[in-house]
Structure formats: C-alpha cells, structure tokens
N, C-alpha and C positions, 0 to 999 in steps of 0.2 A: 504494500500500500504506500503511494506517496502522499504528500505530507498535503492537509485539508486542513484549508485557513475560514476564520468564520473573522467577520472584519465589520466594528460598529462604528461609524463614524460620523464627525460633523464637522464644523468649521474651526474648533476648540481643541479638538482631541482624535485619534482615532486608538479604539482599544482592539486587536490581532491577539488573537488565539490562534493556537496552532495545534494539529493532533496530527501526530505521525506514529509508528511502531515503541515507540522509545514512552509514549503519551503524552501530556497536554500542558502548552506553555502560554502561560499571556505575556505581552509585550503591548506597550505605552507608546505613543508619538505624540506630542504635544506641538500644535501650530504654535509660531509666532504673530497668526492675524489677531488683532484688536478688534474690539467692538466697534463698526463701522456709526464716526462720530457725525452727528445729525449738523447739515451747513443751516451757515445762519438765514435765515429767511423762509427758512421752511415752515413757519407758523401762520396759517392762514391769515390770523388774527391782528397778528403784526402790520399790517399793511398791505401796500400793492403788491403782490407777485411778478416781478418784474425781473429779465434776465442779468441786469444792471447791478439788482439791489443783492444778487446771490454771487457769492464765491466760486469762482472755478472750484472743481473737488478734483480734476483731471491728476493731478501729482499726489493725490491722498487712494484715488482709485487705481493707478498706475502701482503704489505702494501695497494695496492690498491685494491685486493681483500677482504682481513676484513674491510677496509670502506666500500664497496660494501654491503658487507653483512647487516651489521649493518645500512648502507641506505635501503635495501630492507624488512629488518626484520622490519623496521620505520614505512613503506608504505604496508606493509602489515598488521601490526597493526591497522593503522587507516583504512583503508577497510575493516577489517574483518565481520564487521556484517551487510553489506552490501547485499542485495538480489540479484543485478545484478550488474556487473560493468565492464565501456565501456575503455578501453586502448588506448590510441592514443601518439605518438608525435614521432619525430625524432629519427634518429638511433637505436642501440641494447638494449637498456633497457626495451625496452617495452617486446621484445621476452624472456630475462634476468627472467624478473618480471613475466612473465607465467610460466617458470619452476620452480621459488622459488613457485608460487601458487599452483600448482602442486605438488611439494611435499607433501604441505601443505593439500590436497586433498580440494584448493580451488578453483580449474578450472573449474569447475561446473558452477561457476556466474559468467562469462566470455562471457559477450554477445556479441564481437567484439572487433579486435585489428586492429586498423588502422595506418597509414606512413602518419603523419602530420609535418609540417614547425614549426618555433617558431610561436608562437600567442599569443595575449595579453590575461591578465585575461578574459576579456568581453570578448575576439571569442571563448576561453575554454570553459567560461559559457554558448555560447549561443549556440555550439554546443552540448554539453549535452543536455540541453535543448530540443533542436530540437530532438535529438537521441530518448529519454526516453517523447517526446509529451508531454512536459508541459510548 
C-alpha cells in the first residue's frame, strides 16, 4: 500500500495526515497570509462611494497572493508522493489547492474534495481514517 494522505485545509492552516504500512502521522503547515485588512471607504455609511475616495489595495492583494503561493507550493510538497489524497475543510482553499494540483498534473490522486467545518486534530484523523478503511 502506498502512502494515503487525508488533507484539511484553509487559508490559516493546512493539517496532513498520512497513513502508510508503518501507520499514521499528522503534520502542520501554517500560512503566513493575514487577515485580509478591510480598505478604507468601504463603509456605505461613510459617504460617496467613489473610486477616488478608496485606496488602491493592488500591493496588499499582490502580497496576499505570493503568500498564497508559497502556502500552496508548502502543501503540495509534503503530499507529493502521496498515492491518493482526500481534501476537505472550509471555504476556497481547498478548490484553490486542486488547481495548483492541477497544474502540477497532480489531480490524478484526488480521491474527493469535501465542505467541512473546523475540526479538531482527532475528527481530521479519524475521518481519514474512516475515508481510506483503516
């Protein structure tokens, strides 16, 4: 059997479990993206909505992209030699992280991408688990 990765992630974190013959290892990747900071003028309330009266965000959005990157290059490194692997967790990263795969032309070991809630290490681990019958 080679080695079944069960992979939860989001813009914050991605938590990798791993079960191969040997058994079952989690491993941690912690982004460097930030909370994506709200530009000023964005409050209806505040006045005219005006292109003028809003800050370019171009070099804040430029920055949030190359950590991105540089989180998905991370998370795709430690999966890489991976025979299957199961996707799950909250929000756009997970959809994110198919298409960096994708390029990669690792989409092949893609055995399901699921829309899960936060969960503790133990419900990640034991949904792999269940997933891949061991």
């Amino acid at each position: 059997m080679g080695m079944q990765i069960g992979l939860w992630i989001d813009h914050r974190q991605a938590i990798v479990v791993s079960i191969t013959d040997q058994g079952e290892e989690l491993g941690l990747i912690i982004s460097q993206v930030e909370k994506q900071l709200r530009r000023s003028g964005d409050a209806p309330l505040s006045g005219a909505y005006e292109s003028q009266q809003v800050p370019k965000s171009d070099s804040r959005q430029k920055a949030l992209t190359g950590h991105l990157n540089m989180y998905y290059d991370a998370v795709i490194a430690s999966i890489r030699d991976a025979e299957s692997v199961l996707i799950f967790g909250p929000g756009e990263a997970k959809g994110e992280l198919k298409k960096r795969l994708e390029k990669n032309n690792l989409n092949g070991r893609i055995v399901g991408i699921e829309t899960t809630d936060k969960m503790t290490d133990r419900q990640i681990a034991a949904k792999v688990r269940q997933h891949f019958g061991k």
